[in-house]
KOLZA-511755 format. One line per field, with one value per atom (N, C-alpha, C): chain; atom name; residue in three letters; y, z, x; residue number from 1. Coordinates in Angstrom, 2 decimals. Example, Ala and Ser with C-alpha at 12.3 -4.5 7.8 and 13.67 -1.06 7.14 Angstrom:
<nodes>
ch: c(A	A	A	A	A	A)
at: c(N	CA	C	N	CA	C)
aa: c(Ala	Ala	Ala	Ser	Ser	Ser)
py: c(-5.69	-4.50	-3.30	-2.25	-1.06	0.03)
pz: c(7.80	7.80	7.80	7.08	7.14	7.87)
px: c(13.19	12.30	13.20	12.85	13.67	12.90)
i: c(1	1	1	2	2	2)
</nodes>
This chain:
<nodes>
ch: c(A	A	A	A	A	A	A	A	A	A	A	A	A	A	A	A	A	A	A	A	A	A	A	A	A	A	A	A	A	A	A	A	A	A	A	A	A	A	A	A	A	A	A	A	A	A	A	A	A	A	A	A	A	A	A	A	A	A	A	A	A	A	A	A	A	A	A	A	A	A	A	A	A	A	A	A	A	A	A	A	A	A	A	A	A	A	A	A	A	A	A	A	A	A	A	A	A	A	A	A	A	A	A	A	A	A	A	A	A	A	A	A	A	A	A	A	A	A	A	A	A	A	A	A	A	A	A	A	A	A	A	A	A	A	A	A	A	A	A	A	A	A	A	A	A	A	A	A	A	A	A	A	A	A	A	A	A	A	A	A	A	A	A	A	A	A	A	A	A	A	A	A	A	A	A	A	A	A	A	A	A	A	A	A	A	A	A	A	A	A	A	A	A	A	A	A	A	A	A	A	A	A	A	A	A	A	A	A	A	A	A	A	A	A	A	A	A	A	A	A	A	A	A	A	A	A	A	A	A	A	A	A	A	A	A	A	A	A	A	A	A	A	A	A	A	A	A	A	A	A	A	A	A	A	A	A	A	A	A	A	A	A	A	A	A	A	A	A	A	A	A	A	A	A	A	A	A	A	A	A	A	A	A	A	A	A	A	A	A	A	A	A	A	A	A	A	A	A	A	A)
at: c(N	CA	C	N	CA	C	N	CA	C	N	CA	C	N	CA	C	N	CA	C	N	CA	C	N	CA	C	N	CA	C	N	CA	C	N	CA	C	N	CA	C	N	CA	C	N	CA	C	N	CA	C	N	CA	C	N	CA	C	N	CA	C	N	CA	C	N	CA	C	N	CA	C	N	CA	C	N	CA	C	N	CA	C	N	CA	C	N	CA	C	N	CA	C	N	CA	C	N	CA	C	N	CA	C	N	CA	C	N	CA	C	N	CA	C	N	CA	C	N	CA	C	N	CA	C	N	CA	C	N	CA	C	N	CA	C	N	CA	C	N	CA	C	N	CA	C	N	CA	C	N	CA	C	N	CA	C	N	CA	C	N	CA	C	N	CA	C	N	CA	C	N	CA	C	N	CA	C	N	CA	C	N	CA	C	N	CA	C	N	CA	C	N	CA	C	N	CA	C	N	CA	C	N	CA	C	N	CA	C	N	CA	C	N	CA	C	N	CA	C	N	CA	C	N	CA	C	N	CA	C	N	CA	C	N	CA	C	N	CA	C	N	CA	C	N	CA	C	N	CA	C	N	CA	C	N	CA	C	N	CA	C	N	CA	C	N	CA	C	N	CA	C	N	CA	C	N	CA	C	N	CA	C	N	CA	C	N	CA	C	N	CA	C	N	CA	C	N	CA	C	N	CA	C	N	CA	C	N	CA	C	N	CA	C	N	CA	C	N	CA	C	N	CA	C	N	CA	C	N	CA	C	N	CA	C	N	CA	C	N	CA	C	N	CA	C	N	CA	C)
aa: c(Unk	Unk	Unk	Unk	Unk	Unk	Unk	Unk	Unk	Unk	Unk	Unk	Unk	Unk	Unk	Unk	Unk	Unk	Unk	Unk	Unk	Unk	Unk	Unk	Unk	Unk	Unk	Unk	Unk	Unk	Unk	Unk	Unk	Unk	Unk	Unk	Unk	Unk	Unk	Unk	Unk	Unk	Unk	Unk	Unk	Unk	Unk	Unk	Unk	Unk	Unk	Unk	Unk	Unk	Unk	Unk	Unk	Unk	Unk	Unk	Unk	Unk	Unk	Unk	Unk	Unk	Unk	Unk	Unk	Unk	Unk	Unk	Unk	Unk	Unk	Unk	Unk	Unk	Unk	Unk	Unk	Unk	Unk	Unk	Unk	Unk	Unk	Unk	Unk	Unk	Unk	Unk	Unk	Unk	Unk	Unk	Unk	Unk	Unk	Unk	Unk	Unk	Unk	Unk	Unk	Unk	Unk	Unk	Unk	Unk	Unk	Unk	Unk	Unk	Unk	Unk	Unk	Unk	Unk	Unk	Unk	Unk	Unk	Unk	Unk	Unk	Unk	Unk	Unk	Unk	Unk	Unk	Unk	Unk	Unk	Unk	Unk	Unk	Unk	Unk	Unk	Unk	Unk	Unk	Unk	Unk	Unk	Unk	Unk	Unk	Unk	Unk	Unk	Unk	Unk	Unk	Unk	Unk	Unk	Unk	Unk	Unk	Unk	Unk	Unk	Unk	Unk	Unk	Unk	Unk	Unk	Unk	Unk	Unk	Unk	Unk	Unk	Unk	Unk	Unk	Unk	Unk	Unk	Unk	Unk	Unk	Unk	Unk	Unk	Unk	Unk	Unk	Unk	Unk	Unk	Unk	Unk	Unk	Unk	Unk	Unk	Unk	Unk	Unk	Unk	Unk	Unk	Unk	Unk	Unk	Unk	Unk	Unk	Unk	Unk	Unk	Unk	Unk	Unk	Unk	Unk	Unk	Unk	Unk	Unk	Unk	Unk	Unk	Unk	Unk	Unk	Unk	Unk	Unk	Unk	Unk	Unk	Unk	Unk	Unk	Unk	Unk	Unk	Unk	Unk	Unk	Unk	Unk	Unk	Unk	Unk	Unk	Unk	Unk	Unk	Unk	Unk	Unk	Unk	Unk	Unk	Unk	Unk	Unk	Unk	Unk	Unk	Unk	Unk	Unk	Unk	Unk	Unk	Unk	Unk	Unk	Unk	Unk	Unk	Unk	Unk	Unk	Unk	Unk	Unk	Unk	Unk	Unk	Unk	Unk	Unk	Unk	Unk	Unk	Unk	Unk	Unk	Unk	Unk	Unk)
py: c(-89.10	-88.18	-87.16	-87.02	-86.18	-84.85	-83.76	-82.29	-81.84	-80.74	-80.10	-79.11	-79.19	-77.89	-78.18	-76.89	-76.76	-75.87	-76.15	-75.92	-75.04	-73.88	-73.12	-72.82	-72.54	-73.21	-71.83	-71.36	-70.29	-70.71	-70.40	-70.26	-69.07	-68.81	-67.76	-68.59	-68.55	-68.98	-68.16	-68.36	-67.57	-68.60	-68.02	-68.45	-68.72	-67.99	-67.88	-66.50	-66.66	-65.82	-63.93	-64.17	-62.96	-62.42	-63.20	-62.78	-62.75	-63.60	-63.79	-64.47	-63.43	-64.09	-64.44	-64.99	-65.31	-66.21	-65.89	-66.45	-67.50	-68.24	-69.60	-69.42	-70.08	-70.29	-71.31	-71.99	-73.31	-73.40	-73.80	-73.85	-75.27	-76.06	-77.86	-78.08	-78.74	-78.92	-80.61	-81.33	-82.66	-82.40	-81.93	-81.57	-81.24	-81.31	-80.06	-78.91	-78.23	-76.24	-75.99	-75.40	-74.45	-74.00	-73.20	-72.21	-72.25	-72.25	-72.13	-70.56	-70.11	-68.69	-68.27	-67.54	-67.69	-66.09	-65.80	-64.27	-64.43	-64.42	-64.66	-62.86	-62.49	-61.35	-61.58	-61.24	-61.03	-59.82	-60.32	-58.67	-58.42	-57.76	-57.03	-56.01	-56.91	-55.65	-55.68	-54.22	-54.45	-53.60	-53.88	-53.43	-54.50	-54.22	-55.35	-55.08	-56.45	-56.54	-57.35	-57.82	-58.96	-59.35	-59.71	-60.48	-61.57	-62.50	-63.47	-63.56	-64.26	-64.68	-66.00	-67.10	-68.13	-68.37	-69.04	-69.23	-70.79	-71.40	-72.66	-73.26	-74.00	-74.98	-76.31	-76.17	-77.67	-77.89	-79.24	-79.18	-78.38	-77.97	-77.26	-76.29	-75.17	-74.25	-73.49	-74.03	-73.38	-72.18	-71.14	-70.23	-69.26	-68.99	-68.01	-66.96	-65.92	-64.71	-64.76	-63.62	-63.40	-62.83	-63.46	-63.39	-61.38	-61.42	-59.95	-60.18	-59.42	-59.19	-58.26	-58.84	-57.98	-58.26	-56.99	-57.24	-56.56	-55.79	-55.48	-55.95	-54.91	-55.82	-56.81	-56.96	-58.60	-57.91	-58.68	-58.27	-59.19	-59.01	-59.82	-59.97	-61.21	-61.22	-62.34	-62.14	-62.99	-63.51	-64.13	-64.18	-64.46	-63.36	-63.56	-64.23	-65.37	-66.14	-66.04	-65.90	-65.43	-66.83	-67.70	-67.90	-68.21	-68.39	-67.87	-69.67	-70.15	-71.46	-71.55	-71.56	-71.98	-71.94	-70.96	-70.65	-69.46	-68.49	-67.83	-67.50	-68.95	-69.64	-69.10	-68.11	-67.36	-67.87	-68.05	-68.14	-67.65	-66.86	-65.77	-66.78	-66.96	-67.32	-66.70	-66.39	-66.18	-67.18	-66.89	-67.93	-67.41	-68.79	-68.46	-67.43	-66.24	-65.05	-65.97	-65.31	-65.57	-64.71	-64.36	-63.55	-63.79	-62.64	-62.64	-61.65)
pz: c(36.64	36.98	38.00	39.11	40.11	39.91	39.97	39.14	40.58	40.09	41.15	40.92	42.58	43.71	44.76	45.51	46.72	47.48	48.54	49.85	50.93	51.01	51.64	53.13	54.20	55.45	56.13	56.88	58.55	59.84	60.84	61.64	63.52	63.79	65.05	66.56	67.02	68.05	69.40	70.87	71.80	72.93	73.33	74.83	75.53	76.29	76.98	76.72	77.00	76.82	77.06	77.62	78.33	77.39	76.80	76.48	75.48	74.84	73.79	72.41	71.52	70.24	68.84	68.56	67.29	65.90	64.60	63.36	62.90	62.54	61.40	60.86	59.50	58.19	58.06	56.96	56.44	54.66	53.42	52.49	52.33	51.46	51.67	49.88	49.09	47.45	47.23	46.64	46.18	45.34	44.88	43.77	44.90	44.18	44.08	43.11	43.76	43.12	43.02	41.71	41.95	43.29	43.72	45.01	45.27	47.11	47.64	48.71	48.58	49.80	50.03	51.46	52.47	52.86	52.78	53.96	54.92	56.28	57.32	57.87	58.17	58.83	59.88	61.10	62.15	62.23	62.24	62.21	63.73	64.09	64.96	64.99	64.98	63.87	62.71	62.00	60.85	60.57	62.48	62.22	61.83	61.32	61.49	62.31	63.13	63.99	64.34	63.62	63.04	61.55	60.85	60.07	59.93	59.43	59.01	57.77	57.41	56.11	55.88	54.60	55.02	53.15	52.72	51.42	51.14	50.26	50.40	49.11	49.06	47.56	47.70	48.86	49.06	48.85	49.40	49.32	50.07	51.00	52.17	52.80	53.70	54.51	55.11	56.88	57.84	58.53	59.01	59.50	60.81	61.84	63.09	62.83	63.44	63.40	65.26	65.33	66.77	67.67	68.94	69.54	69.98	70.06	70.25	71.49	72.87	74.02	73.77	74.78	74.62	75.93	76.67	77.84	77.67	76.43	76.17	76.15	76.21	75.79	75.05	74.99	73.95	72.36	71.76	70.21	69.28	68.35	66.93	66.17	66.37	65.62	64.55	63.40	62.21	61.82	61.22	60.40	58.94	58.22	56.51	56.25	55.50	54.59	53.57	52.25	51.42	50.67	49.66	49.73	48.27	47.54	46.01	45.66	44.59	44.37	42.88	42.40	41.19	39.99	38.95	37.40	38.35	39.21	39.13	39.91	40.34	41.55	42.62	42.96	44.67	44.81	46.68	47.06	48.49	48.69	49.89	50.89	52.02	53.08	54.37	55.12	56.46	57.04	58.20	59.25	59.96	60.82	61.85	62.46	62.83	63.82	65.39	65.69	67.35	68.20	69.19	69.95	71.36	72.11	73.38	73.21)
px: c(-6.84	-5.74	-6.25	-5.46	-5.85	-5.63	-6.57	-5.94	-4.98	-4.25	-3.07	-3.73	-3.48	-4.33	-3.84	-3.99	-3.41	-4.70	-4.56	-5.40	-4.97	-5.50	-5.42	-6.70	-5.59	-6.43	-6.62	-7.26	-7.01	-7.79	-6.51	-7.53	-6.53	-8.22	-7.63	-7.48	-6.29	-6.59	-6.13	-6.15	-5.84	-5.20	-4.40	-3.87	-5.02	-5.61	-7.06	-7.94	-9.11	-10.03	-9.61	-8.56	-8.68	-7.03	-6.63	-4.72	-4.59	-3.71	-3.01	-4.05	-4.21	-4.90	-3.54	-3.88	-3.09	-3.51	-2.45	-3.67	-2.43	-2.89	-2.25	-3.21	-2.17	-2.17	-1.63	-2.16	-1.24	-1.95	-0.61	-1.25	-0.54	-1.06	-0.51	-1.19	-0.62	-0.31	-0.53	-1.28	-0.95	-0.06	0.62	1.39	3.16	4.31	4.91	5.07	4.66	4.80	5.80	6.34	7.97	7.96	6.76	7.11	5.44	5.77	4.30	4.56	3.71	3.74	2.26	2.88	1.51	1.85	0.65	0.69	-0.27	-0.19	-1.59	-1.72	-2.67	-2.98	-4.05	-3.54	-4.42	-5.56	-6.67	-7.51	-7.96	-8.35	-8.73	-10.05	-11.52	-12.32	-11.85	-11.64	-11.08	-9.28	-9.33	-7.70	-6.77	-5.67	-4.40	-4.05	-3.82	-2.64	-1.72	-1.40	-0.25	-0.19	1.26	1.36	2.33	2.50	3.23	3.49	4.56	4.68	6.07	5.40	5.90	6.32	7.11	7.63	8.61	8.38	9.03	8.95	9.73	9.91	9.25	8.47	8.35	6.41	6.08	4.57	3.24	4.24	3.47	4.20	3.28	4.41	3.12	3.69	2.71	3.31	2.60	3.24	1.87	2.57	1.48	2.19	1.17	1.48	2.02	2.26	3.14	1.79	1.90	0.70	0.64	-0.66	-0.79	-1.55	-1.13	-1.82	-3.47	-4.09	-5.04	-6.17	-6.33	-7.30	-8.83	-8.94	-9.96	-11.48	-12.27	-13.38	-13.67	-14.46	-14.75	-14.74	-13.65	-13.46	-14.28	-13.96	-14.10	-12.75	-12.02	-10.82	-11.02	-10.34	-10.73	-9.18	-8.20	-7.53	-7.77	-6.69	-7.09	-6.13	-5.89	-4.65	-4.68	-3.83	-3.78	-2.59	-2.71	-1.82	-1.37	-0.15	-0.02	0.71	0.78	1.47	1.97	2.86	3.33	2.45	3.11	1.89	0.79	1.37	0.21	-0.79	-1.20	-2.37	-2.54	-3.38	-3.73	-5.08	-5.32	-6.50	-6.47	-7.39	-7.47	-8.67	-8.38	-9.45	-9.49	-10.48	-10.68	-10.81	-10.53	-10.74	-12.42	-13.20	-14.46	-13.91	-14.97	-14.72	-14.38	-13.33	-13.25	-13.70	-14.70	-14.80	-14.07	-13.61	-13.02	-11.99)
i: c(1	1	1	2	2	2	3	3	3	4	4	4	5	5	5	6	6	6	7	7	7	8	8	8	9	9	9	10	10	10	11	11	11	12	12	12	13	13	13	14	14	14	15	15	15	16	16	16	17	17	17	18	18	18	19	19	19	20	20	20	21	21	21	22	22	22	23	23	23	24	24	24	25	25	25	26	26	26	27	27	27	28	28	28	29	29	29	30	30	30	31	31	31	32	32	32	33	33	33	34	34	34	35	35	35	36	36	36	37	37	37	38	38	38	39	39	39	40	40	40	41	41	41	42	42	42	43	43	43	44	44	44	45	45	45	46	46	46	47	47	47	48	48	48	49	49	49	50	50	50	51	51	51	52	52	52	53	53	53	54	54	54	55	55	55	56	56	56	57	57	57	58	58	58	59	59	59	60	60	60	61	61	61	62	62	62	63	63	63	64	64	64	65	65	65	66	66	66	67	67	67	68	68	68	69	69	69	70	70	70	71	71	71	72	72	72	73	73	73	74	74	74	75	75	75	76	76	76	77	77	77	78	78	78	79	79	79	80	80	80	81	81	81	82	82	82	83	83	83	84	84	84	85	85	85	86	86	86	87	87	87	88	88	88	89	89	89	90	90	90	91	91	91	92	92	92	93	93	93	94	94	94	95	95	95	96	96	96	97	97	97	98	98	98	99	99	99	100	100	100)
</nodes>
């Protein structure tokens, strides 16, 4: 018997080096869950600067945050996913640091 679990993913990505950063999330269930939900947060260092949020009855539910401009120096941006599933069930992940 296969146990039910669900998988929780992140990751940061950018337009190009110099622009647009942004975070996905995706949480995906061998199972169906009453309810699957996702919160993604874009960090910035250890600012926020974006969030998303995604909710569904179904096996899966992907969701980006809204791209945030940026010409700054070279950052450290991370995304956190967070994501909750039926009976209870949360599991929080970061995504690899992106620099640029």
């Amino acid at each position: 018997m296969l146990k039910k679990t669900c998988k929780v993913s992140a990751y940061t990505d950018r337009v190009d080096r110099r622009t647009d950063k942004f975070g996905n999330g995706a949480i995906e269930c061998n199972y169906k869950p009453s309810s699957t939900k996702l919160v993604v947060t874009l960090y910035k260092g250890k600012k926020k600067m974006a969030t998303a949020k995604c909710s569904s009855h179904k096996k899966s539910c992907f969701v980006a945050t809204r791209e945030v401009k940026d010409d700054a120096p070279v950052q450290k941006w991370r995304t956190k996913v967070t994501g909750a599933w039926g009976g209870g069930h949360h599991k929080t992940v970061w995504s690899k640091a992106l620099y640029g």
